[in-house]
C-alpha positions, 0 to 999 in steps of 0.5 A: 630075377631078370627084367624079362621074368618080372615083367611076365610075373607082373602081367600074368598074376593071377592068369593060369591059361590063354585063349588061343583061336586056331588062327593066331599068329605069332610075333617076331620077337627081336631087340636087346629090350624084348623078350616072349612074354608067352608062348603057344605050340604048334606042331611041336613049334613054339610060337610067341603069342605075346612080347614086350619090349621096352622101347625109349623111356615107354614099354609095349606089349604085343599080343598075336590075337585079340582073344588073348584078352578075352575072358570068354572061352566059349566064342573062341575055339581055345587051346590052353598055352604054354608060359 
């Protein structure tokens, strides 16, 4: 299993469905060490709504919408996303 794949598992244990509000964004993902962690469809688009990356000897984790944190559906219009 690659690193990229380990660290999806590792953040998304236990996770079965995200939040995503209609105006979320995505987030370019570019770099020999970043990966799309998860991603959302839009008109048949994918979108990566959250990256990781490993930057130096520290790691990042990028979210496009603060609702991706939420546990709670109702104060978002939510849509389940894709992994």
């Amino acid at each position: 299993m690659d690193q990229a794949a380990l660290a999806r598992d590792a953040l998304f244990s236990g996770v079965s469905s995200l939040p995503v509000p209609d105006s979320c964004g995505a987030r370019v993902v570019c770099g020999p060490d970043a990966a799309v962690v998860a991603s959302a469809s839009t008109d048949a688009i994918p979108l990566a709504i959250v990256a990781a990356a490993r930057v130096n000897k520290g790691r990042v984790v990028a979210f496009a919408h603060d609702a991706l944190l939420s546990h709670d559906d109702e104060s978002h219009e939510a849509r389940e996303s894709s992994r």
